[in-house]
N, CA, C and O of each residue as an XYZ file, in Angstrom:
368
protein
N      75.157     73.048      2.002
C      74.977     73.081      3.432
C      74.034     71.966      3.845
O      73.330     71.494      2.953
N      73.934     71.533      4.942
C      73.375     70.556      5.849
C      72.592     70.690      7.023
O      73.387     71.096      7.870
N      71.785     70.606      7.396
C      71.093     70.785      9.100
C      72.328     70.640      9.963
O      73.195     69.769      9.892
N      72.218     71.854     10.942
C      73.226     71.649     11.571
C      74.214     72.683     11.236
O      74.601     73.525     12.047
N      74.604     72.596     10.039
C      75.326     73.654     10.010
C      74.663     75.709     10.195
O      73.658     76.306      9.811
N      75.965     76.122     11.006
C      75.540     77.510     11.087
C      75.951     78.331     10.251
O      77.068     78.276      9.738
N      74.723     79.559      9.916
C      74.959     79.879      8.980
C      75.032     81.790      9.660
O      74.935     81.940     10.878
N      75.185     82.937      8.830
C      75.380     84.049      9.367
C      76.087     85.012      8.090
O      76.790     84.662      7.143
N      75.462     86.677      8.598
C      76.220     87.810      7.326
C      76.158     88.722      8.325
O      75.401     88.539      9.279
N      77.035     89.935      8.216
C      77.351     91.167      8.462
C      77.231     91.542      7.467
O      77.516     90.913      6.448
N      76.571     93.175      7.539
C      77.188     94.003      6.208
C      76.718     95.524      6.678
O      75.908     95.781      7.569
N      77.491     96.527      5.782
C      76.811     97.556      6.120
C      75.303     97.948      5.742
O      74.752     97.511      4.732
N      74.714     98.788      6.626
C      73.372     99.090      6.157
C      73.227    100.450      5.228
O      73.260    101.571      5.735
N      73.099    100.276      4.137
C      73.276    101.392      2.964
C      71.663    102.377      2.755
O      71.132    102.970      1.816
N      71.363    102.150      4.048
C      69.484    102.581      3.600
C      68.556    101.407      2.864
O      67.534    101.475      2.181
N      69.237    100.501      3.238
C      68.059     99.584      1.896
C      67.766     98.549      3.200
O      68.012     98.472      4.403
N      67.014     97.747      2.043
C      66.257     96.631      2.947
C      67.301     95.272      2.485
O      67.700     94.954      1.364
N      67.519     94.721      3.651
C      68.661     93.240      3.305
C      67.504     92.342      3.259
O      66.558     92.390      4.045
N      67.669     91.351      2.088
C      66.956     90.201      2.338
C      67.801     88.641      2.270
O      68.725     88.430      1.485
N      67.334     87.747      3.143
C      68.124     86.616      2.959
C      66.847     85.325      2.534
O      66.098     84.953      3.437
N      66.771     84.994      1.751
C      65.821     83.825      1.354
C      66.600     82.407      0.882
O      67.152     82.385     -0.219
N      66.620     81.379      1.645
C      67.078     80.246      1.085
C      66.707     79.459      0.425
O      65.476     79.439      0.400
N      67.336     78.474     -0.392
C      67.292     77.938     -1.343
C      65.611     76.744     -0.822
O      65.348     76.379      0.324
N      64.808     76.427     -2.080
C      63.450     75.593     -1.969
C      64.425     74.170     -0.980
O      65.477     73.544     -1.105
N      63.215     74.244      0.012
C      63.539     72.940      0.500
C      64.251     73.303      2.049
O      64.241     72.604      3.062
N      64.835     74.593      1.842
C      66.168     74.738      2.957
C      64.937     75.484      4.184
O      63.907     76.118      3.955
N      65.537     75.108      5.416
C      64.713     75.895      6.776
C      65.867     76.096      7.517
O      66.858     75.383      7.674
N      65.437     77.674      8.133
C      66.889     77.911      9.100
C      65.932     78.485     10.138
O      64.723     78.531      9.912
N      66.432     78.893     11.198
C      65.723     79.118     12.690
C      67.235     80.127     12.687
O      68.384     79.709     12.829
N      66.736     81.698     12.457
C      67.312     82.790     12.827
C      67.595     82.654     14.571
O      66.483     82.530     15.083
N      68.506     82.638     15.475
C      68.496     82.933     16.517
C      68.868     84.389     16.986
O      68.206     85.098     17.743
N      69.844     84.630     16.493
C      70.401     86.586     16.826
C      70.172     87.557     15.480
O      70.160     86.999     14.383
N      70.047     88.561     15.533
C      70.005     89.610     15.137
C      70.509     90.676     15.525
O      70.340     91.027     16.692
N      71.388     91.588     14.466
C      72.271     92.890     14.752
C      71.539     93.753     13.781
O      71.320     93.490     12.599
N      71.085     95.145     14.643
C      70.179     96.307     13.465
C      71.144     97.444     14.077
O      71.036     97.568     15.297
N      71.981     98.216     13.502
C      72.235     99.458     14.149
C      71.701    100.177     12.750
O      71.389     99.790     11.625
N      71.786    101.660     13.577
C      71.270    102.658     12.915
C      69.944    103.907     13.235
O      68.899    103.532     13.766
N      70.109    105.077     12.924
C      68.699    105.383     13.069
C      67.259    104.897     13.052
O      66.366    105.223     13.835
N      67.183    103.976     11.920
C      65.731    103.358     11.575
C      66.319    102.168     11.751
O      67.463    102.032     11.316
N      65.677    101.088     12.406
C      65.783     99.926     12.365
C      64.501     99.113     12.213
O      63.443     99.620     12.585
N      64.526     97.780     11.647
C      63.489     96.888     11.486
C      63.646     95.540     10.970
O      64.256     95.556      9.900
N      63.415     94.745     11.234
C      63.101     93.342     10.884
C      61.988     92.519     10.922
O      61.071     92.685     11.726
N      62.033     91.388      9.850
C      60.982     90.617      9.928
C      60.746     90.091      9.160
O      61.699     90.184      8.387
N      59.577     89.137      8.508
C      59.239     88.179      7.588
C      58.551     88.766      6.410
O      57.721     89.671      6.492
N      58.873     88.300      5.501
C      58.074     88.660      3.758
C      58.071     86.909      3.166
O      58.686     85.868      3.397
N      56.794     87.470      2.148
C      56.563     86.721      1.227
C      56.503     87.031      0.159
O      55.601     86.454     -0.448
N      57.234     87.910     -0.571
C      56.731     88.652     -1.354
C      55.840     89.874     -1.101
O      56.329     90.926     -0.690
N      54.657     89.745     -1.323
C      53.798     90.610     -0.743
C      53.672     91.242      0.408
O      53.571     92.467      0.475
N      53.666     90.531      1.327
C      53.426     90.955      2.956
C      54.602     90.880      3.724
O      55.343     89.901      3.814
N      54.753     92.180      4.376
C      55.512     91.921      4.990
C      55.165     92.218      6.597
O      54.370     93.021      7.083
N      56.175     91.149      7.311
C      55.668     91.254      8.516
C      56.859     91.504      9.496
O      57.833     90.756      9.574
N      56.628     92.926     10.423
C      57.664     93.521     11.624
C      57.612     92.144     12.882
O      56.626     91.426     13.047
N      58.428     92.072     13.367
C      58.775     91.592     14.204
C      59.499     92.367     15.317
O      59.155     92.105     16.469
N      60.358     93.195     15.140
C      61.241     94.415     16.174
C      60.848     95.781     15.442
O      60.305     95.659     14.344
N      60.948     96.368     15.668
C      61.190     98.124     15.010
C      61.666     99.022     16.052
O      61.252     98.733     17.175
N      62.321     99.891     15.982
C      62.975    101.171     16.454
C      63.210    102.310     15.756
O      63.558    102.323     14.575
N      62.974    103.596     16.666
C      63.677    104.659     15.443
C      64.543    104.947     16.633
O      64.833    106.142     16.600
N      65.234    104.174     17.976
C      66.706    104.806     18.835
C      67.774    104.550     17.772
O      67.854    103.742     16.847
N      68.708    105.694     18.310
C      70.018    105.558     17.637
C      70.777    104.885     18.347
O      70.944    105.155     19.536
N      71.319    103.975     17.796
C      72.585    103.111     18.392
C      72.358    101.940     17.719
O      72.428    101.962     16.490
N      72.067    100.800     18.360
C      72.069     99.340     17.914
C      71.538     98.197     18.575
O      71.863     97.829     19.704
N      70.651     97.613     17.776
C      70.366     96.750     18.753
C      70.357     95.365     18.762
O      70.026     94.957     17.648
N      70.616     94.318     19.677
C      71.117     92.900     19.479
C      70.063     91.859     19.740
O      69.900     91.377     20.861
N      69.402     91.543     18.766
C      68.204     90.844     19.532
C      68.613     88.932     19.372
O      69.343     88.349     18.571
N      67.646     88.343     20.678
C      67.995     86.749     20.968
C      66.576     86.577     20.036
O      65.634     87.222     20.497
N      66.344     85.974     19.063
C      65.175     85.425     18.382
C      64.777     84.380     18.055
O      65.778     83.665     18.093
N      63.592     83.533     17.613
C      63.683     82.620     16.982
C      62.747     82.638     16.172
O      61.607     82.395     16.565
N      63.042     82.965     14.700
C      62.645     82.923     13.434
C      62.434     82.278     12.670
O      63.284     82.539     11.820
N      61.552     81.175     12.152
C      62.176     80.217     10.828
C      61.325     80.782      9.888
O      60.106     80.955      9.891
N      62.387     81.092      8.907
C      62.765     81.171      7.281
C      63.032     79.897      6.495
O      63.765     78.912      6.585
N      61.928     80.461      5.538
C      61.744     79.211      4.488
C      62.114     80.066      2.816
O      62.159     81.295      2.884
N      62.283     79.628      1.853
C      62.219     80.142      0.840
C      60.791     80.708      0.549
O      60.576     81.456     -0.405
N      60.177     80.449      1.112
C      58.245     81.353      0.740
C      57.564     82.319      2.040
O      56.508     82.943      1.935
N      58.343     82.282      3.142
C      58.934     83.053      4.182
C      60.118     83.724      4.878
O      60.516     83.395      5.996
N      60.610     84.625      4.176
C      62.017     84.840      4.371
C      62.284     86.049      5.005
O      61.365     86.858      5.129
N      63.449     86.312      5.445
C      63.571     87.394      6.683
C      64.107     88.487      5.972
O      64.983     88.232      5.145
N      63.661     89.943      6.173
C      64.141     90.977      5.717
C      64.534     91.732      7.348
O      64.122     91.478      8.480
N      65.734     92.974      6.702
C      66.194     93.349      7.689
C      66.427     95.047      7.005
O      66.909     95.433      5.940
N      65.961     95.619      7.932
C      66.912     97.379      7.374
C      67.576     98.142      8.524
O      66.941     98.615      9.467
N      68.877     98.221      8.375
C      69.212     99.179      9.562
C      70.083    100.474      8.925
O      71.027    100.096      8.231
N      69.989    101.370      8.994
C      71.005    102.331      8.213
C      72.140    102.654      8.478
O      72.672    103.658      8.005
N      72.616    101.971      9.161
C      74.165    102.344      9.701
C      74.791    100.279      9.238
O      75.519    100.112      8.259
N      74.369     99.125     10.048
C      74.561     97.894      9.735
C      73.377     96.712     10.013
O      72.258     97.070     10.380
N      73.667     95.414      9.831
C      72.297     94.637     10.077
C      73.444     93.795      9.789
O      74.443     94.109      9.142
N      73.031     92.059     10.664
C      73.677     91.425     10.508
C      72.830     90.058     11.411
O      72.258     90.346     12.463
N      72.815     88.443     10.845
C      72.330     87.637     11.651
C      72.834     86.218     11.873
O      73.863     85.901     11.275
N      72.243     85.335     12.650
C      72.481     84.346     12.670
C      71.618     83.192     13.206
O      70.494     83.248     13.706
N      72.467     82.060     12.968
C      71.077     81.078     12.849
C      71.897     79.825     12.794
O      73.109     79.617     12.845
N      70.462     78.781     12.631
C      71.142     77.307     12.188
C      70.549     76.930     11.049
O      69.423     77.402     10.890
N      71.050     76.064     10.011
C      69.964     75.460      9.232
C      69.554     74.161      9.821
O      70.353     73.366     10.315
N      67.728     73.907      9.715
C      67.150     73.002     10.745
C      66.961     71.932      9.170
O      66.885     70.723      9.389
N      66.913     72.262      8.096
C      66.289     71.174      6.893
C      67.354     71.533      5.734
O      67.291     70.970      4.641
């Protein structure tokens, strides 16, 4: 992949936590986000820390406009229990 190009996943949410971390070197700028489910949450990890950005416990789903950048040593986790799904550009 290249700057510029867009990148994006759907999937179901199985109770777990989704993580997307890209490859050393790569930067993407998350713009949307999809959390349905009872528990929802997103946001940044490093390993260790992790950091909320949205949370909910409504049922239904929710579509958020964001702007995130994810690095391989900052990367975005997501949990929704029903689905989670995002999108973005890569900027590097």
């Amino acid at each position: 992949m290249a700057a510029g190009d867009v990148i994006n996943s759907n999937r179901l949410g199985d109770n777990a936590w989704f993580y997307f971390q890209p490859a050393a070197g790569v930067e993407i700028m998350i713009t949307s986000l999809h959390i349905a489910g009872a528990a929802q949450n997103a946001g940044l990890t490093s390993d260790s820390i992790n950091e909320s950005y949205a949370e909910t416990s409504a049922v239904g789903g929710a579509s958020l406009n964001v702007k995130i950048g994810v690095t391989n040593t900052n990367y975005l986790n997501i949990y929704g229990s029903d689905s989670v799904g995002y999108s973005g550009i890569q900027t590097k």
